[in-house]
DRENBAMAR-56204 format. One line per 8 residues: their letters; for each residue x, y, z of N, C-alpha, C. Coordinates in pm, 1 decimal. Last residue first. Example, Ala and Ser with C-alpha at 12.3 -4.5 7.8 and 13.67 -1.06 7.14 Angstrom:
BEGIN
SA	1285.0/-225.0/708.0/1367.0/-106.0/714.0/1290.0/3.0/787.0; 1319.0/-569.0/780.0/1230.0/-450.0/780.0/1320.0/-330.0/780.0;
This chain:
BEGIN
XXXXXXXX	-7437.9/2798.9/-3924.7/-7408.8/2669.5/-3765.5/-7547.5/2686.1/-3682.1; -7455.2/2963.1/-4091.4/-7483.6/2809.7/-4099.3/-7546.4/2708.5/-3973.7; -7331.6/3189.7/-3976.8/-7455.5/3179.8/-3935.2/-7491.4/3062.6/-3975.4; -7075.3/3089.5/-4029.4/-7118.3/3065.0/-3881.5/-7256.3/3081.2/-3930.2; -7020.5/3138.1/-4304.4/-7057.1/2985.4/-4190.0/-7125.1/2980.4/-4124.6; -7046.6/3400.6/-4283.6/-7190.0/3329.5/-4365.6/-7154.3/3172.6/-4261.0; -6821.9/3484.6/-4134.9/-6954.8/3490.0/-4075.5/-7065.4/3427.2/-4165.9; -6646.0/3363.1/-4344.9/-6659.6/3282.3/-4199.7/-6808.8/3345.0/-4178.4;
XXXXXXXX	-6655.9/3553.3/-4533.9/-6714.8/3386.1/-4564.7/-6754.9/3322.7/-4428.1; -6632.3/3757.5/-4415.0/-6754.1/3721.4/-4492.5/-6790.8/3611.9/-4482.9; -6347.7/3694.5/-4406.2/-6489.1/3732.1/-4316.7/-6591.2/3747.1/-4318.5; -6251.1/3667.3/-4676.5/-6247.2/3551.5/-4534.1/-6317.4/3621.8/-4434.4; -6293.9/3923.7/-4757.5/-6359.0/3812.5/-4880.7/-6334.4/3700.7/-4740.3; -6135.8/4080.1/-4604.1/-6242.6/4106.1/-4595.2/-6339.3/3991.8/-4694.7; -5854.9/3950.0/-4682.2/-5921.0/3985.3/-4563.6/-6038.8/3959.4/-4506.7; -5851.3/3999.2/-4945.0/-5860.6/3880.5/-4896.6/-5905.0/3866.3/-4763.4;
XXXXXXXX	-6022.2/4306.3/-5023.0/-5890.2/4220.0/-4998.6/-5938.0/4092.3/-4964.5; -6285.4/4382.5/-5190.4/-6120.6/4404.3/-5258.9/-6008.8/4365.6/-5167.3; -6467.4/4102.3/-5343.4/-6387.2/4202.9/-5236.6/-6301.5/4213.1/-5251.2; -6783.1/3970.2/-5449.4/-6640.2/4014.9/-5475.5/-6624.6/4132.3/-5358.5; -7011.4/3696.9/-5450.2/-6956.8/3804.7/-5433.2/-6821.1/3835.8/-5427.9; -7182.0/3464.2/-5657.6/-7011.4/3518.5/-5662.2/-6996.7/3629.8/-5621.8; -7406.9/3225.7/-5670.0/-7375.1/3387.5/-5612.9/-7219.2/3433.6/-5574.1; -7545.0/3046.3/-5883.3/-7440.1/3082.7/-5795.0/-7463.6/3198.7/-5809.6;
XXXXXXXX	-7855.3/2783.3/-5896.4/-7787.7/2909.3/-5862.9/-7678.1/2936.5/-5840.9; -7945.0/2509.1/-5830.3/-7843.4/2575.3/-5941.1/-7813.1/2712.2/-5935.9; -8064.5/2508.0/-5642.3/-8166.3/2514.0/-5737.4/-8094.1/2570.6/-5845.0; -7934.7/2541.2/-5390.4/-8035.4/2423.0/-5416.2/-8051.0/2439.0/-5568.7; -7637.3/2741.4/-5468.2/-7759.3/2697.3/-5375.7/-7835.6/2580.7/-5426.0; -7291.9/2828.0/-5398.6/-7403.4/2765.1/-5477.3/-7516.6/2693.1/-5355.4; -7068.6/3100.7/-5382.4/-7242.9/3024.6/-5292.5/-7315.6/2935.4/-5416.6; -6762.3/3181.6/-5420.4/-6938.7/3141.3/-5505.9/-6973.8/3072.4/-5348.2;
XXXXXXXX	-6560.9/3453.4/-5315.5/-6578.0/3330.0/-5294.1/-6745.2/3283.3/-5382.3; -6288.9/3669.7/-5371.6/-6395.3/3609.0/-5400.3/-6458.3/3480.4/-5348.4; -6115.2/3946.3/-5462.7/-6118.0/3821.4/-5411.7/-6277.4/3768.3/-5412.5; -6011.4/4183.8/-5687.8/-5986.5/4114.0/-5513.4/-6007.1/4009.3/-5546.4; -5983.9/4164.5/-5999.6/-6086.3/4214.9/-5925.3/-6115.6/4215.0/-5838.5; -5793.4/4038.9/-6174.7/-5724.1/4130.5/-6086.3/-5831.7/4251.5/-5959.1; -5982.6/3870.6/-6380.8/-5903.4/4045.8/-6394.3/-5860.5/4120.4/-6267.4; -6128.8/3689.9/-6093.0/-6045.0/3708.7/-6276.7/-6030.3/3894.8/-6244.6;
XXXXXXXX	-6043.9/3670.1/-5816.9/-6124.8/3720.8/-5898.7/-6075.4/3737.1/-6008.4; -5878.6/3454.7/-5583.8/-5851.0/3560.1/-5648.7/-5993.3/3560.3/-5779.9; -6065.5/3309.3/-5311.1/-5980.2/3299.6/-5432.6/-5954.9/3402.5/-5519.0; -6198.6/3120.0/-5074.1/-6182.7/3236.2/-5124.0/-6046.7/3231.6/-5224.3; -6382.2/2774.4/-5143.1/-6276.6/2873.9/-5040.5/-6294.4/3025.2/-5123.3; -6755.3/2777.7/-5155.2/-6632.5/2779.6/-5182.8/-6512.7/2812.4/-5081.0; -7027.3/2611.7/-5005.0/-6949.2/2739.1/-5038.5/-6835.7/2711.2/-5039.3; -7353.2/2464.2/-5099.1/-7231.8/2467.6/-5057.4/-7154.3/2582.4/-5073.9;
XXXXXXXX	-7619.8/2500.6/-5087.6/-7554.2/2394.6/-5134.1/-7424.0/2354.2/-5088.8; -7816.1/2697.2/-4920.5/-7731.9/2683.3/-4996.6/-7700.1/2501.3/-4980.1; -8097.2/2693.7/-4825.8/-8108.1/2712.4/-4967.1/-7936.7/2712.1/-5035.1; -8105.2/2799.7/-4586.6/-8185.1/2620.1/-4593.0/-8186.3/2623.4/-4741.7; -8090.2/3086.1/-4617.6/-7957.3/2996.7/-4559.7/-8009.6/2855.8/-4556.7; -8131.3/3286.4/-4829.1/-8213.3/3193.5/-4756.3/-8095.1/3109.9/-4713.1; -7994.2/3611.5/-4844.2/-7995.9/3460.7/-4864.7/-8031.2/3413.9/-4765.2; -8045.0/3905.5/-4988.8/-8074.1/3866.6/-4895.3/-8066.5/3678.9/-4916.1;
XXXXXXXX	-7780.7/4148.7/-5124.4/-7879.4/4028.4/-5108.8/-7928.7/3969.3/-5003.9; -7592.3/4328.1/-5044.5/-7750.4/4355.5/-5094.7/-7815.9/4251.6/-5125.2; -7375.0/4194.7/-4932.7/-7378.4/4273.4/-5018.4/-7521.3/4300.8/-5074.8; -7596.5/3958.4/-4761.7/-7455.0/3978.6/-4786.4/-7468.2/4077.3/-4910.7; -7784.4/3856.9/-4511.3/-7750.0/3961.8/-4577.9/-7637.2/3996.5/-4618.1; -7960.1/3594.4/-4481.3/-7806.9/3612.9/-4438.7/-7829.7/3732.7/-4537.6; -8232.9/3414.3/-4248.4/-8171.2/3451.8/-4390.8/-8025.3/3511.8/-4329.7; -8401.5/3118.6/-4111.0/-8313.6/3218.9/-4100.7/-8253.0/3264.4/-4275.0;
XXX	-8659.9/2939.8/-4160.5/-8671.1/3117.7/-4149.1/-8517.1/3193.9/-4163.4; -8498.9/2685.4/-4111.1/-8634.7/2698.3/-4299.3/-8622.9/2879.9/-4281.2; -8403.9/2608.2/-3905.4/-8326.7/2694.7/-3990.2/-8409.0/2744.0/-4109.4;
């Protein structure tokens, strides 16, 4: 897994670099939804979406590529 990455909203993530990932959850100020990526090295990455929908498909496909 050290090579595989994940392209989410213009980033590119090292996937042997997260820590863990959140559930999905409403975004302060009414901003969709959301889920953090925290990685090895203290980092978070809080992408945002405007439905819940689309913030749980994301998330699943970042799983999966986990797997």
């Amino acid at each position: 897994m050290a090579d595989k990455t994940y392209d989410l909203q213009g980033y590119t993530i090292a996937l042997n670099k997260i820590s863990f990932i959140t559930r999905v959850f409403d975004a302060e100020d009414g901003e969709g939804f959301q889920f953090n990526i925290r990685f090895s090295a203290k980092l978070r990455l809080a992408p945002r979406f405007p439905t819940r929908h689309e913030a749980e498909l994301q998330r699943s496909l970042l799983v999966k590529a986990l797997s």
